[in-house]
DRENDRENPA-341546 format. One record per atom (N, C-alpha, C): residue in three letters; atom name; x, y, z; residue number from 1. Coordinates in Angstrom, 1 decimal. Atoms other than C-alpha are relative to their C-alpha. Example, Ala and Ser with C-alpha at 12.3 -4.5 7.8 and 13.67 -1.06 7.14 Angstrom:
+------+------+--------+--------+--------+-----+
| code | site |      u |      v |      w | pos |
+------+------+--------+--------+--------+-----+
|  ALA |    N |    0.9 |   -1.2 |    0.0 |   1 |
|  ALA |   CA |   12.3 |   -4.5 |    7.8 |   1 |
|  ALA |    C |    0.9 |    1.2 |    0.0 |   1 |
|  SER |    N |   -0.9 |   -1.1 |    0.0 |   2 |
|  SER |   CA |   13.7 |   -1.1 |    7.1 |   2 |
|  SER |    C |   -0.8 |    1.1 |    0.8 |   2 |
+------+------+--------+--------+--------+-----+
***
This chain:
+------+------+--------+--------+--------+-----+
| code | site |      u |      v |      w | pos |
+------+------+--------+--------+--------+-----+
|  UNK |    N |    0.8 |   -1.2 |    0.0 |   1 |
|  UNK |   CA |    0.0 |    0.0 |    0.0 |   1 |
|  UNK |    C |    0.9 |    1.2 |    0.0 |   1 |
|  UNK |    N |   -0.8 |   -1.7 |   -0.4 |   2 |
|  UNK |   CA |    1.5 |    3.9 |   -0.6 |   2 |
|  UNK |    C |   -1.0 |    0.4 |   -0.3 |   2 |
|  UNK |    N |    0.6 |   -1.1 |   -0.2 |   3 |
|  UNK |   CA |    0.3 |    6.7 |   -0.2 |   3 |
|  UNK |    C |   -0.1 |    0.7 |   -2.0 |   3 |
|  UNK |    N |   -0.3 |   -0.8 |    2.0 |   4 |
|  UNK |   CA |   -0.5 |    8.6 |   -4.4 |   4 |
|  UNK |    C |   -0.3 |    0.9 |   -0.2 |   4 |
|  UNK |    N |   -0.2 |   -1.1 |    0.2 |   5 |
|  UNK |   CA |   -1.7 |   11.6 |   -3.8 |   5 |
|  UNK |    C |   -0.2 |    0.7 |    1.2 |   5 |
|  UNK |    N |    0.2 |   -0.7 |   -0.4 |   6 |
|  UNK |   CA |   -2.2 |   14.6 |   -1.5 |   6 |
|  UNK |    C |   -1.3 |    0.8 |    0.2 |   6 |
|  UNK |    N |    1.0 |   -0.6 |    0.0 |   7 |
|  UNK |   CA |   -5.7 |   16.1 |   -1.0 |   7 |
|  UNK |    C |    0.0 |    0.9 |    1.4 |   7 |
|  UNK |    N |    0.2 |   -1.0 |   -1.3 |   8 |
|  UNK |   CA |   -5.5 |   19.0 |    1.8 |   8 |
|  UNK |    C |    1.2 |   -0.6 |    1.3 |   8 |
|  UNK |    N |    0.2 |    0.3 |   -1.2 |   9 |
|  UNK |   CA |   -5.4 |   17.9 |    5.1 |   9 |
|  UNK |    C |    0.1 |   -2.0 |    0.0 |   9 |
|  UNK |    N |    0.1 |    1.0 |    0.1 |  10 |
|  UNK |   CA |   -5.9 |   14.2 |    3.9 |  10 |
|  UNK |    C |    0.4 |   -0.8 |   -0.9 |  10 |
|  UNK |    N |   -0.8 |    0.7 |    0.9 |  11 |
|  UNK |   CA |   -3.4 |   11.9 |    2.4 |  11 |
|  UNK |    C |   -0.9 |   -1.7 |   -0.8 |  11 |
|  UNK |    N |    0.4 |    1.1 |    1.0 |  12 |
|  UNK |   CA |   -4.9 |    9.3 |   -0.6 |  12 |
|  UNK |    C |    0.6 |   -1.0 |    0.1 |  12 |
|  UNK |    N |   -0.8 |    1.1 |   -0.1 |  13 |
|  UNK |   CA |   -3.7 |    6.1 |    0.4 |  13 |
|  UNK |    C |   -0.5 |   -1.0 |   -1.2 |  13 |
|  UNK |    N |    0.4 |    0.4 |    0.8 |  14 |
|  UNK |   CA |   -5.5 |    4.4 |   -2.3 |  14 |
|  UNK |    C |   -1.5 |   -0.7 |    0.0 |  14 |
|  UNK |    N |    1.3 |    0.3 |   -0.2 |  15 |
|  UNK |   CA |   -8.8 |    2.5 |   -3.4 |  15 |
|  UNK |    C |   -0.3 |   -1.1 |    0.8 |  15 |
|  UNK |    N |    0.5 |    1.0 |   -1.1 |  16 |
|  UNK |   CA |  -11.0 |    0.5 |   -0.9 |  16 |
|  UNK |    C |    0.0 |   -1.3 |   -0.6 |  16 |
|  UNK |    N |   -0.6 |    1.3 |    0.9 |  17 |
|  UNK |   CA |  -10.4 |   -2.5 |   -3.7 |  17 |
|  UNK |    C |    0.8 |   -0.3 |    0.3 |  17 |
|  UNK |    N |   -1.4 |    0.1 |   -0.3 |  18 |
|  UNK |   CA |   -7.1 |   -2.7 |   -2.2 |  18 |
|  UNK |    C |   -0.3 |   -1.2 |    0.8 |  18 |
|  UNK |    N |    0.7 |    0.5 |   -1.4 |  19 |
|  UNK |   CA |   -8.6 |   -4.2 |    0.9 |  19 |
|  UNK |    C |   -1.0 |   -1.0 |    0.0 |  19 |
|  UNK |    N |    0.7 |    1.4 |   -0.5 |  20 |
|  UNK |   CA |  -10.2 |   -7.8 |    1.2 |  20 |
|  UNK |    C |   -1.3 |    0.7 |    1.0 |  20 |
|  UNK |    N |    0.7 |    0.1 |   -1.0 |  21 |
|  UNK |   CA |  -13.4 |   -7.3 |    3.1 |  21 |
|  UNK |    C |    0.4 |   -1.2 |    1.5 |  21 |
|  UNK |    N |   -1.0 |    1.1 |   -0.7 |  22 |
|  UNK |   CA |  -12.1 |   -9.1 |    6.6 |  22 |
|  UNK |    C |    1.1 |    0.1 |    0.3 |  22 |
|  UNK |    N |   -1.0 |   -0.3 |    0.3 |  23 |
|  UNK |   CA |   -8.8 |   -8.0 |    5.8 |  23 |
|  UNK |    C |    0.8 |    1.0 |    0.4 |  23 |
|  UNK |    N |   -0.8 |   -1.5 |   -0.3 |  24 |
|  UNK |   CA |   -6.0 |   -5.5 |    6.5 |  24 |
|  UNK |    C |    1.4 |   -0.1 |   -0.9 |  24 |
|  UNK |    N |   -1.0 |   -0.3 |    0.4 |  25 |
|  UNK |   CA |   -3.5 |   -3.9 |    5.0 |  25 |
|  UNK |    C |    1.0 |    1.3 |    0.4 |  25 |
|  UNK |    N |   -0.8 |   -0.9 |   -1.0 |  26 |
|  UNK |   CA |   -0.1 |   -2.3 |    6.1 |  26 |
|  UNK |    C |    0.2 |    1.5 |   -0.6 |  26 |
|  UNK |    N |   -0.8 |   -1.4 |    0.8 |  27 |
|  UNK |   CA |    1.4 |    1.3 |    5.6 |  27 |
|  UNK |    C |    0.8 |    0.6 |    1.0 |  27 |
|  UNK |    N |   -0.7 |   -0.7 |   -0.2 |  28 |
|  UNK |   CA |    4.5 |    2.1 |    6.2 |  28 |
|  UNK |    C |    0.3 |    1.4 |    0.0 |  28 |
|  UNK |    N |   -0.2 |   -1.0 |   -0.5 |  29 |
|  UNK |   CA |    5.5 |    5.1 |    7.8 |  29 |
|  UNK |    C |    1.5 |    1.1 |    0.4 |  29 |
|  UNK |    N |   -1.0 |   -0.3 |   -0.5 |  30 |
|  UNK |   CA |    8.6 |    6.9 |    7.6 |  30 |
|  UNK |    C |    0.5 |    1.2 |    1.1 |  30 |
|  UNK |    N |   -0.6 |   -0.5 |   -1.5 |  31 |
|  UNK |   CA |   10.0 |    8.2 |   11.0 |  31 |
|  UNK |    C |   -1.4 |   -0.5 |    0.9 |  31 |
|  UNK |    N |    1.2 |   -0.1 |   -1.0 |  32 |
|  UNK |   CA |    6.6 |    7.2 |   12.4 |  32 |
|  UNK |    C |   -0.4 |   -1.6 |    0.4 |  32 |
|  UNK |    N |    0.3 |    0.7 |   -0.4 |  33 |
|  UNK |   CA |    5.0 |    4.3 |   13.4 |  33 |
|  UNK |    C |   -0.6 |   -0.9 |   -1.2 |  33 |
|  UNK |    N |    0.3 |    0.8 |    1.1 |  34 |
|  UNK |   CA |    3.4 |    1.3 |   10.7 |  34 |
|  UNK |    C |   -1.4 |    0.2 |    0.7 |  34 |
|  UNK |    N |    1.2 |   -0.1 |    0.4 |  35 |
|  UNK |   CA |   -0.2 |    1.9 |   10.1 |  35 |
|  UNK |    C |   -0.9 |   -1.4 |   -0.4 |  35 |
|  UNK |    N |    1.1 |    1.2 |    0.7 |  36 |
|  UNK |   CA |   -2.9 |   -1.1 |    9.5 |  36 |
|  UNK |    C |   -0.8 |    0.8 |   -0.4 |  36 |
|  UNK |    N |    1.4 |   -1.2 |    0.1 |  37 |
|  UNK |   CA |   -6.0 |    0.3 |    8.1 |  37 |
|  UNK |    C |   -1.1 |   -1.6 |   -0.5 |  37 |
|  UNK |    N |    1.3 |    0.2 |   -0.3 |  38 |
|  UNK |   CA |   -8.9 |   -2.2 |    8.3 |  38 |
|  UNK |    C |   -1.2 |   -0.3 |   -1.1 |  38 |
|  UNK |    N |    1.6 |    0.0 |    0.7 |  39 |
|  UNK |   CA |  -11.9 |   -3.4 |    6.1 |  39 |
|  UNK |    C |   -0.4 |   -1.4 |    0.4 |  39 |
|  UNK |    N |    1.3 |    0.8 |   -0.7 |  40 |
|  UNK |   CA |  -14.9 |   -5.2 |    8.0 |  40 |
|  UNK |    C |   -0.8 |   -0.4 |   -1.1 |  40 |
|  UNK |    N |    1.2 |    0.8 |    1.1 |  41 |
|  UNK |   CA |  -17.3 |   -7.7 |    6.4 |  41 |
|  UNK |    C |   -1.2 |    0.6 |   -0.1 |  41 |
|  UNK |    N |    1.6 |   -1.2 |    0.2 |  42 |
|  UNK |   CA |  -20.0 |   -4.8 |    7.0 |  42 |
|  UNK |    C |    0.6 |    1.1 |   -0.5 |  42 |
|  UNK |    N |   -0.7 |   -0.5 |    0.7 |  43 |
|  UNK |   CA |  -17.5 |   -2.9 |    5.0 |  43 |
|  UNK |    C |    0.2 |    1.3 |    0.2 |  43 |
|  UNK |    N |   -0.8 |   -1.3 |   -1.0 |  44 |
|  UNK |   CA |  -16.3 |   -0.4 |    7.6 |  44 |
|  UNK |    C |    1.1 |   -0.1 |   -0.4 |  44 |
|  UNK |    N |   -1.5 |    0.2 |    0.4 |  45 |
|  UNK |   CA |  -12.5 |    0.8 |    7.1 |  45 |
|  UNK |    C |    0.2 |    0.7 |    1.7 |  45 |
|  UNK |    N |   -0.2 |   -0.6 |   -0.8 |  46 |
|  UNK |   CA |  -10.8 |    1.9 |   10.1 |  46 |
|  UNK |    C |    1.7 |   -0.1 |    0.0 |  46 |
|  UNK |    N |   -1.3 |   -0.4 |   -0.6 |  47 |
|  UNK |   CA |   -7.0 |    2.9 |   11.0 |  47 |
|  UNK |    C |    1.0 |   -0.8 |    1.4 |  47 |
|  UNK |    N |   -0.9 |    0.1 |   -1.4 |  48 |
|  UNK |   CA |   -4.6 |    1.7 |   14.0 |  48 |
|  UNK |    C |    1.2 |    0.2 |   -0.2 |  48 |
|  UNK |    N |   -1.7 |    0.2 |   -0.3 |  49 |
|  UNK |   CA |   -1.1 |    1.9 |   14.9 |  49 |
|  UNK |    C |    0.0 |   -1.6 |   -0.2 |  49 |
|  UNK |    N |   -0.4 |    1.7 |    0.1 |  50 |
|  UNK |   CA |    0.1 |   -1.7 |   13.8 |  50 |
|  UNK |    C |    0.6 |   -0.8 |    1.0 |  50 |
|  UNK |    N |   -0.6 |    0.6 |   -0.8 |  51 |
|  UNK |   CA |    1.2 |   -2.7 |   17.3 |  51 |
|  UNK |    C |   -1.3 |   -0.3 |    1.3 |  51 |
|  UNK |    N |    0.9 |    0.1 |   -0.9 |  52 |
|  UNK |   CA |   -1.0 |   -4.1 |   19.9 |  52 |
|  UNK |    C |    0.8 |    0.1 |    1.3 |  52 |
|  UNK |    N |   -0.1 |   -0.7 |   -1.2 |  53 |
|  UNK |   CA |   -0.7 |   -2.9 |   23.4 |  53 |
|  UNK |    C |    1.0 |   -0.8 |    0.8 |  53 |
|  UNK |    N |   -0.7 |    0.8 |   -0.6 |  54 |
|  UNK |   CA |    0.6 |   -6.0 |   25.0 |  54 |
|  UNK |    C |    1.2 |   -0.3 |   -0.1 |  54 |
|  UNK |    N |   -1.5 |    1.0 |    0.2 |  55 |
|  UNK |   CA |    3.4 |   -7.5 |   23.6 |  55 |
|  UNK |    C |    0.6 |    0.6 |   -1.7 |  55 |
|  UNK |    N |   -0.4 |   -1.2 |    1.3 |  56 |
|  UNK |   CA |    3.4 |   -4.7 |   20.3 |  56 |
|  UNK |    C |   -0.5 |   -1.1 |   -1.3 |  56 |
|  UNK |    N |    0.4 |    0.7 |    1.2 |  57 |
|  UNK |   CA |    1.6 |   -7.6 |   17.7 |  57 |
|  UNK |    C |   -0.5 |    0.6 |   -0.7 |  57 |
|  UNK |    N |    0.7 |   -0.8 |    1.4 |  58 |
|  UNK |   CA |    1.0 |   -7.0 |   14.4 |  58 |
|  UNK |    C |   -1.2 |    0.1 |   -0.3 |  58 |
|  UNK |    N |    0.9 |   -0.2 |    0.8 |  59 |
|  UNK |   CA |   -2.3 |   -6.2 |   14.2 |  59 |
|  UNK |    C |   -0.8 |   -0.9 |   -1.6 |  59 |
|  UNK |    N |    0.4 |    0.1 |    1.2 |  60 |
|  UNK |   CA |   -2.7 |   -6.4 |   10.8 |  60 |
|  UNK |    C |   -0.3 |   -1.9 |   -0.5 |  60 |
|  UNK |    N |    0.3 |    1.4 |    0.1 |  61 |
|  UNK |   CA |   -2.5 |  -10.3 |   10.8 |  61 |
|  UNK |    C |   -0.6 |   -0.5 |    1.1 |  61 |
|  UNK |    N |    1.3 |    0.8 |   -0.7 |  62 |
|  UNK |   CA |   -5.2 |  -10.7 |   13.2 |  62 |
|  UNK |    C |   -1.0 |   -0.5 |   -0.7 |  62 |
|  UNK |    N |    0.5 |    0.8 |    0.7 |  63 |
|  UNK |   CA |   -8.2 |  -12.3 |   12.6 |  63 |
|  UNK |    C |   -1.2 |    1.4 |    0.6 |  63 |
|  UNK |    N |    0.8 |   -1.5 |   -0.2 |  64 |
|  UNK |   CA |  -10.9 |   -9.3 |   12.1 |  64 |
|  UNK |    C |   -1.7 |   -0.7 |    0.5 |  64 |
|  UNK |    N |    1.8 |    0.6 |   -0.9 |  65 |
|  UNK |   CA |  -14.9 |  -10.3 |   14.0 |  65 |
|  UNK |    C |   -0.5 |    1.6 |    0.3 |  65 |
|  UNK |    N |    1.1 |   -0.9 |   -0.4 |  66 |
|  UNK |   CA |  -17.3 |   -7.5 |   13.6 |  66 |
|  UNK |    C |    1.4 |    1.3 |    0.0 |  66 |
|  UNK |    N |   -1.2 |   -1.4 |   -0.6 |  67 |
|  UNK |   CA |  -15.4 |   -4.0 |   14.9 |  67 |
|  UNK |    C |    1.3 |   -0.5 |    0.7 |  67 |
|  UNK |    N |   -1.4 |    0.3 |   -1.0 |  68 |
|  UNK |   CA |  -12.8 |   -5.8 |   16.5 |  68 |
|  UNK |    C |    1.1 |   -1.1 |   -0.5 |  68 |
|  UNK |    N |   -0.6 |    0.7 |    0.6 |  69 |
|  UNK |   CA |   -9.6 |   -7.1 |   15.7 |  69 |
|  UNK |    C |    0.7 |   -0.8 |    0.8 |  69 |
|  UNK |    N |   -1.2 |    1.0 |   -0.8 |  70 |
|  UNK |   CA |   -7.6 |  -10.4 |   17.6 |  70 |
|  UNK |    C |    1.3 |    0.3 |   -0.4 |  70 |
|  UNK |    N |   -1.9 |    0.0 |    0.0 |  71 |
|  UNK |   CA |   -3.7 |  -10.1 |   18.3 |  71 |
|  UNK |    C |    0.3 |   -1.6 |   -0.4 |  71 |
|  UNK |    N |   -0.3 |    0.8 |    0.1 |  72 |
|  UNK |   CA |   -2.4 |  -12.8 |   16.9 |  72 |
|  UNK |    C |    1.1 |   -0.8 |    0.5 |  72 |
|  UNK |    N |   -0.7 |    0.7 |   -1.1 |  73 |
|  UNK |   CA |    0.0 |  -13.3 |   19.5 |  73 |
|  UNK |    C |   -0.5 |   -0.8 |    1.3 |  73 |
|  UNK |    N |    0.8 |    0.6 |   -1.4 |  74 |
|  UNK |   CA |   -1.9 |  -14.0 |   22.1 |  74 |
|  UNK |    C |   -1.6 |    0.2 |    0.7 |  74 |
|  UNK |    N |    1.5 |   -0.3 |    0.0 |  75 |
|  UNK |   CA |   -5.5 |  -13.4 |   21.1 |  75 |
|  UNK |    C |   -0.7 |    1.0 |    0.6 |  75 |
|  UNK |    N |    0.6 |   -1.6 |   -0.7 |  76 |
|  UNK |   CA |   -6.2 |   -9.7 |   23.0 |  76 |
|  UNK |    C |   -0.9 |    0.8 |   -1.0 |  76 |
|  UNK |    N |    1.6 |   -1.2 |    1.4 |  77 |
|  UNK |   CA |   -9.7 |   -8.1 |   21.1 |  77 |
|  UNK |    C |    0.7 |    1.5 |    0.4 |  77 |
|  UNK |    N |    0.2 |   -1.0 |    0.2 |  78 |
|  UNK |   CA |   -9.1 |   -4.9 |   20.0 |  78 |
|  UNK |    C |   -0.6 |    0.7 |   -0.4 |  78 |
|  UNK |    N |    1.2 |   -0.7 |    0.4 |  79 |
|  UNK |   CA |  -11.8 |   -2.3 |   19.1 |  79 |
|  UNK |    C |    0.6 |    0.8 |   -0.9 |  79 |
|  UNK |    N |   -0.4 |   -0.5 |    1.4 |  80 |
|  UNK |   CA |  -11.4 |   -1.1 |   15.6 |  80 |
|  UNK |    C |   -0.4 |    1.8 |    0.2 |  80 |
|  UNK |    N |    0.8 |   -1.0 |   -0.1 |  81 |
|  UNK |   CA |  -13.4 |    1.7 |   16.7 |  81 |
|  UNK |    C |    1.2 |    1.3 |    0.8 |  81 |
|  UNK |    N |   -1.0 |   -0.8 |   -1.3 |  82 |
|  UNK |   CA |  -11.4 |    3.0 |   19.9 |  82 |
|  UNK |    C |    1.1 |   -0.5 |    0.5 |  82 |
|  UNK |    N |   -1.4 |    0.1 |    0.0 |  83 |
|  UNK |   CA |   -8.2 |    1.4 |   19.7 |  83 |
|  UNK |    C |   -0.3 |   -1.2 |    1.8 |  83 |
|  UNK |    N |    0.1 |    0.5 |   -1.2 |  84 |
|  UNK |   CA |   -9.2 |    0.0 |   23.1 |  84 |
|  UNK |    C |    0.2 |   -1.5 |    0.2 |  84 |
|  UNK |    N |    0.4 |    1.9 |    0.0 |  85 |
|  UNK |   CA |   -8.5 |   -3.8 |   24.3 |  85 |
|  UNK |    C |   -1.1 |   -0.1 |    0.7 |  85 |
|  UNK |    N |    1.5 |    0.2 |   -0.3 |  86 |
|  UNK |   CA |  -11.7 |   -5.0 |   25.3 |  86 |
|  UNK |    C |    0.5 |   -1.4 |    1.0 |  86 |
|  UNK |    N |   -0.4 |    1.5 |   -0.8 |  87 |
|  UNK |   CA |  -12.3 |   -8.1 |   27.9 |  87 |
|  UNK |    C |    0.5 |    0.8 |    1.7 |  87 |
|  UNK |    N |   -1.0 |   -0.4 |   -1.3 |  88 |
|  UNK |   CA |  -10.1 |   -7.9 |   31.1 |  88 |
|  UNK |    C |    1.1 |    0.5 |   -0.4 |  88 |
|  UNK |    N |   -1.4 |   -0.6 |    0.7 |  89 |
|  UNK |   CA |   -7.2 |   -7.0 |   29.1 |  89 |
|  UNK |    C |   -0.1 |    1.8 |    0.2 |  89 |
|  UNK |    N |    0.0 |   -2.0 |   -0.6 |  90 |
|  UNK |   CA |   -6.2 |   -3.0 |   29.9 |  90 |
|  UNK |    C |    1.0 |    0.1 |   -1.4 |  90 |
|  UNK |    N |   -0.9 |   -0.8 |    0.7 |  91 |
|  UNK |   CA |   -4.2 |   -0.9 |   27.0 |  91 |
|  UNK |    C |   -0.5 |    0.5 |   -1.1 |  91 |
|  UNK |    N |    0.8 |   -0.7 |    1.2 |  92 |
|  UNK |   CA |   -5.0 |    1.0 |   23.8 |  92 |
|  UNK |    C |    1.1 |    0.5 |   -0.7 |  92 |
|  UNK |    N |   -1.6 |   -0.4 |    1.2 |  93 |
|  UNK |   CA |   -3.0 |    1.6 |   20.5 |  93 |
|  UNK |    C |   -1.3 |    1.2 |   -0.8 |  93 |
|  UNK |    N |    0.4 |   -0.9 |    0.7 |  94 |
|  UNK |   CA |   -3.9 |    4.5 |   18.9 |  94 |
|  UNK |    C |   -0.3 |    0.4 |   -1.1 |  94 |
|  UNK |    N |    1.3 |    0.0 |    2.1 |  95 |
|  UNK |   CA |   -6.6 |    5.2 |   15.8 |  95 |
|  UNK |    C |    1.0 |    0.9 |   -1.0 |  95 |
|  UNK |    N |   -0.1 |   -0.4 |    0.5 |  96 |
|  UNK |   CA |   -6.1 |    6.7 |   13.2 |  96 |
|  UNK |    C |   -1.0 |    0.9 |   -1.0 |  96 |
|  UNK |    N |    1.3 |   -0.5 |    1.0 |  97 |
|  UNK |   CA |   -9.1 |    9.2 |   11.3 |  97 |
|  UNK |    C |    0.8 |   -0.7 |   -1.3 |  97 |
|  UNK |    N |   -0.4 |    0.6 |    1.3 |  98 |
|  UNK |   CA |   -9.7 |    7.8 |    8.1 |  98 |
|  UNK |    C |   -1.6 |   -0.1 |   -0.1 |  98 |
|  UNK |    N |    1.3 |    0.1 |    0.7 |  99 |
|  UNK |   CA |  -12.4 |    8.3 |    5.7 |  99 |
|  UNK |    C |   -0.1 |   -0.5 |   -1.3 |  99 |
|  UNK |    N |    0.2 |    1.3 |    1.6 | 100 |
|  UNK |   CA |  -13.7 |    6.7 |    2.5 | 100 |
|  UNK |    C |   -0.7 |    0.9 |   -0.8 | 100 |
|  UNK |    N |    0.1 |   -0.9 |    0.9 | 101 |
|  UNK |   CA |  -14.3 |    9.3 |   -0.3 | 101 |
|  UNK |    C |    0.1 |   -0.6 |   -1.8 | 101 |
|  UNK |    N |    0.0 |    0.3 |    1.6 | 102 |
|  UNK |   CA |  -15.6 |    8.4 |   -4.3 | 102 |
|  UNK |    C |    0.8 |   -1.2 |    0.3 | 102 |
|  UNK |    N |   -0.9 |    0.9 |    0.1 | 103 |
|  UNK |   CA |  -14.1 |    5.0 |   -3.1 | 103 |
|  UNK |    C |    1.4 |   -0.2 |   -0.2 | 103 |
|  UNK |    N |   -1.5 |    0.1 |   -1.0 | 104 |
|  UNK |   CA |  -10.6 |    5.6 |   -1.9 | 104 |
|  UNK |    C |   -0.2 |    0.3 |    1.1 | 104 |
|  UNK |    N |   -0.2 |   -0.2 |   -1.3 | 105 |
|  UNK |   CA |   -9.4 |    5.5 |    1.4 | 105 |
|  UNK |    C |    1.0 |    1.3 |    0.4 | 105 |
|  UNK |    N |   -1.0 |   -1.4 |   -1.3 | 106 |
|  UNK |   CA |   -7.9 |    8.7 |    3.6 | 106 |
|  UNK |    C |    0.5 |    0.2 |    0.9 | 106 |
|  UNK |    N |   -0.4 |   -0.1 |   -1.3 | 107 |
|  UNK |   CA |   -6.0 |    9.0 |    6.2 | 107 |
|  UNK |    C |    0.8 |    1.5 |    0.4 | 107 |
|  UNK |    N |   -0.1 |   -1.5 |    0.0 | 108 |
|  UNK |   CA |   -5.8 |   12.4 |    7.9 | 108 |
|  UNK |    C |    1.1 |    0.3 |    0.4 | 108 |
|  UNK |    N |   -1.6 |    0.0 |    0.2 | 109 |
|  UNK |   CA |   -2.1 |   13.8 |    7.1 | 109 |
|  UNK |    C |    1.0 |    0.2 |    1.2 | 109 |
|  UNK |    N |   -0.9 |   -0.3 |   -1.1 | 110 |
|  UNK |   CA |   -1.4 |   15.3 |   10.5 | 110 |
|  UNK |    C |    0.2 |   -1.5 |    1.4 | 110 |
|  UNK |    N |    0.2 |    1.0 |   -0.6 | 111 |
|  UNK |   CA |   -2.0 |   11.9 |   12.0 | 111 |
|  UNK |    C |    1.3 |   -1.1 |   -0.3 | 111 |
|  UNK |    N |   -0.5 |    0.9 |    0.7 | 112 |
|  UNK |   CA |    0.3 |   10.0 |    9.8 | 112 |
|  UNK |    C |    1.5 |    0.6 |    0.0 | 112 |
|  UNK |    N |   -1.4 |   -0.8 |    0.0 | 113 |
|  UNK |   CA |    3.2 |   12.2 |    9.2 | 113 |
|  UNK |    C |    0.3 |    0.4 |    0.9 | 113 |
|  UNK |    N |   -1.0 |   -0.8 |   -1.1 | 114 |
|  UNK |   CA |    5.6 |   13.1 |   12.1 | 114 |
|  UNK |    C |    0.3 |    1.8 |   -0.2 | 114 |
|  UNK |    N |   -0.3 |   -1.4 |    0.2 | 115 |
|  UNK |   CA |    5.5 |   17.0 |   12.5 | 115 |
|  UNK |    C |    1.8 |   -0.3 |    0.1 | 115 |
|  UNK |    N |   -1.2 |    0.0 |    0.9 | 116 |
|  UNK |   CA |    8.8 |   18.2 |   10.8 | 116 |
|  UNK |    C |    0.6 |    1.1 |    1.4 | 116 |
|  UNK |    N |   -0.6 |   -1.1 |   -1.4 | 117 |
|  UNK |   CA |   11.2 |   20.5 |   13.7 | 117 |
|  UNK |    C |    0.5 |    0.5 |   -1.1 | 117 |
|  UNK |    N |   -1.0 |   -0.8 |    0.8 | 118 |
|  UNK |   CA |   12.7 |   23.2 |   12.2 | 118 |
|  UNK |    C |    0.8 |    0.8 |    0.4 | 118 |
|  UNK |    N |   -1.5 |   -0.9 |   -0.5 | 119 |
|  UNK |   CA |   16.6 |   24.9 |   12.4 | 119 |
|  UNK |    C |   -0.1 |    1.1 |   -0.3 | 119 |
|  UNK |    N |   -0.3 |   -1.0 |    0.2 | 120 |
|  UNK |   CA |   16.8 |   27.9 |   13.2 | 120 |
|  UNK |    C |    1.6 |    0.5 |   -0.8 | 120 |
|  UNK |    N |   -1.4 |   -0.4 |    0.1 | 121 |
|  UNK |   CA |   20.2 |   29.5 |   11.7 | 121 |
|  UNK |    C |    0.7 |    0.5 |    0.5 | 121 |
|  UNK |    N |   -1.0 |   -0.7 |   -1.3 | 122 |
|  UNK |   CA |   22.7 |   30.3 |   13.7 | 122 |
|  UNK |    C |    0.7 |    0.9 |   -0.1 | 122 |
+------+------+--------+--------+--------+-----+
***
């Protein structure tokens, strides 16, 4: 998955075709963290950080049920929704906005990209 164009505020990661209903797919992130993004068999998309809370699993090769996605390390439900583990399990990996426009997917830029520091001159 890359990123192909630029719209505003919200980076075109490409079309929801990409994406298996069920399914997830990654996105690399440079300086930042790896991105899963999500499509449900009721053909919701949704965002995460690709690390689960506990033990930092990939996400993305869980096994997706309804809004929620299993760790496939050691089976911890996640809520596609609010990042939250669900159950007895405590911790939360953080969403990502993301919308679905003329059939691509978006993910909103300031979310994804690491704000840039800037040198002063000396």
């Amino acid at each position: 998955m890359t990123v192909s164009n630029n719209v505003g505020d919200w980076l075109d990661i490409g079309p929801v075709s990409q994406i298996s209903p069920g399914n997830a797919r990654t996105l690399p992130v440079r300086g930042g963290e790896e991105i899963a993004i999500f499509h449900t068999l009721d053909n919701q998309f949704y965002a995460l950080v690709n690390k689960c809370p506990h033990k930092q699993g990939p996400l993305s090769q869980g096994i997706v049920h309804g809004n929620v996605v299993a760790c496939p390390l050691h089976n911890w439900n996640i809520s596609l929704k609010t990042g939250e583990a669900l159950g007895s399990d405590e911790g939360c990996v953080p969403t990502i906005p993301l919308k679905v426009d003329a059939g691509r997917i978006y993910l909103l830029r300031d979310a994804v990209i690491p704000a840039r520091t800037t040198r002063k001159a000396a």
